[in-house]
C-alpha positions in Angstrom: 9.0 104.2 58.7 8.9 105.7 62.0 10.9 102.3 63.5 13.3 103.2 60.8 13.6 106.2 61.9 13.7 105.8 65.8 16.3 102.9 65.0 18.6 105.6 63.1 18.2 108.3 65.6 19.5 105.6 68.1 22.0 104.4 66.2 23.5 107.8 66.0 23.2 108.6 69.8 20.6 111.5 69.3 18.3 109.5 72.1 21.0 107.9 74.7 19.1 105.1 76.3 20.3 106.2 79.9 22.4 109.2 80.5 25.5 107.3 82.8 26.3 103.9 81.3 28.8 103.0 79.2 31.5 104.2 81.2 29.8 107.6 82.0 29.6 111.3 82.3 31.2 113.5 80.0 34.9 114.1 82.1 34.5 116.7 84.5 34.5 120.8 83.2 37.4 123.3 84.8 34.2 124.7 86.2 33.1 121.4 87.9 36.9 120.9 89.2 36.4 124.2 90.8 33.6 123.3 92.6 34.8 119.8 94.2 32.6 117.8 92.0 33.8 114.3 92.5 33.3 111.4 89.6 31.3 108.8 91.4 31.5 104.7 89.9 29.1 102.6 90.9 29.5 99.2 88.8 26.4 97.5 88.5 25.6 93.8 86.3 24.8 96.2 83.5 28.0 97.9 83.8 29.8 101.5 85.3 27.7 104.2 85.8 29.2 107.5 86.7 27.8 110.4 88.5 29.3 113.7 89.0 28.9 114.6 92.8 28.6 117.5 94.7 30.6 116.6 98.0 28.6 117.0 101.4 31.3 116.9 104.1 30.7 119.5 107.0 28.0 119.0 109.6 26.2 122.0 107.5 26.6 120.9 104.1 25.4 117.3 105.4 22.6 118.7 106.7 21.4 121.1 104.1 21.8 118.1 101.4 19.8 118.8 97.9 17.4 121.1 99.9 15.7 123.3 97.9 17.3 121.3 94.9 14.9 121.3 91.0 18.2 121.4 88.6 19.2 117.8 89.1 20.2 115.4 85.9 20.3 112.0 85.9 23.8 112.1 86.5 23.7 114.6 89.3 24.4 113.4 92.8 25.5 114.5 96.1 28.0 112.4 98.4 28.1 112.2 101.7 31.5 111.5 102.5 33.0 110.9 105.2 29.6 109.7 106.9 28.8 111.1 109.6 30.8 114.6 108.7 31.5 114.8 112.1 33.5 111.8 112.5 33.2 108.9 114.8 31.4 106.6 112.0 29.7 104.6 110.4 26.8 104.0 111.8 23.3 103.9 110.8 22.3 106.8 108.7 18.7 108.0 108.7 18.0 111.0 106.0 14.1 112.8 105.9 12.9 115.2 103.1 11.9 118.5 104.6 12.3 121.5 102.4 13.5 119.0 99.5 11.5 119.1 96.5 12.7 116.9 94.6 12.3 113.5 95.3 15.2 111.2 95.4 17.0 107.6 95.3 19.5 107.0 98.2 22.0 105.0 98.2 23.5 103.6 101.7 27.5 102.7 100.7 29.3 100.3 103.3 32.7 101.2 104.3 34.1 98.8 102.0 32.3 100.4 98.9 29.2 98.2 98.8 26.0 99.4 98.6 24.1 98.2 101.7 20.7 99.7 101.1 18.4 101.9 98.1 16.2 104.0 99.7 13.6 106.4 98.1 12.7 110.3 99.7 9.8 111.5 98.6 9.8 115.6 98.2 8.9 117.1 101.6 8.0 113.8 103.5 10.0 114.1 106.7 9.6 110.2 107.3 13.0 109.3 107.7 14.9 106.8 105.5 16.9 104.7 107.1 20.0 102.6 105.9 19.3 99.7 108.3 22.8 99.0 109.1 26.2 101.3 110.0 27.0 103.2 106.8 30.4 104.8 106.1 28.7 107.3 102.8 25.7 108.0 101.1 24.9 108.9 97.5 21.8 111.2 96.3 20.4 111.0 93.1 17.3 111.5 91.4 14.8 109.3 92.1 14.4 106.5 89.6 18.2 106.5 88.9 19.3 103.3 90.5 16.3 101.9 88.8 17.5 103.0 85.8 20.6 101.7 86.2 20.0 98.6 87.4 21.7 99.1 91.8 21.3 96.9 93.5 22.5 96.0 96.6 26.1 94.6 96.9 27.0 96.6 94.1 30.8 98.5 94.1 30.7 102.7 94.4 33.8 104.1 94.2 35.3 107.9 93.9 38.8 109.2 94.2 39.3 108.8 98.0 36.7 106.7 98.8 36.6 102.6 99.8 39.6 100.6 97.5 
């Protein structure tokens, strides 16, 4: 009986299997618009996964990141685009955790749109996490994400703006 039930309450979409597949996050609100919040792709084997982004694009903003952060979703991210925000990039891009709480998944995006490296942040560790080669953006999410969605590297991100 319980299967029965658990297959029903699937079957009607009551427990989504992962909150970004499919195509993705609900379309952005008027409220989200105001705020900058940019629909992030990344297509993965299992399919597109979008993320609704919090653009990081001044020295400050780059640096203050998801400090402080405990409201994320698994659709929340933060880009950091361009990479670095004060121009004369890519290069390699090396991100700690101090005064972040929340631990998260960060992804290392080429300049062509490919993702060159997952790294994970652990809250408050202030070992830095490197993306091991030049870097043009980076995407935060919560950690266990990419997991969940199945990044890897190589895969496409893309966002109005960003790499063709």
């Amino acid at each position: 009986m319980l299967t029965r039930t658990l297959f029903l309450a699937l079957a009607a979409g009551l427990f989504p299997l992962t909150a970004c597949t499919g195509g993705g996050a609900a379309p952005l609100s008027a409220e989200e618009q105001a705020k900058g919040i940019v629909p992030v792709t990344v297509t993965t084997k299992s399919g597109s996964h979008v993320f609704k982004a919090e653009p990081a694009k001044t020295p400050a903003e780059q640096q203050r990141g998801l400090m402080f952060r405990t409201d994320l979703t698994d659709t929340s991210a933060m880009l950091f685009w361009p990479y670095p925000a004060e121009g004369g990039g890519p290069r390699e891009a090396s991100f700690w955790m101090k005064d972040t709480p929340t631990a998260l998944d960060l992804i290392f995006i080429r300049p062509d749109g490919t993702i060159a490296r997952i790294g994970r942040g652990e809250p408050f560790d202030e070992t830095p996490v490197v993306s091991g080669e030049p870097v043009g953006a980076v995407l935060e999410v919560k950690a266990g994400v990419a997991a969940m969605t199945g990044m890897a590297e190589g895969d496409k991100v893309s966002w109005p703006g960003g790499p063709a």
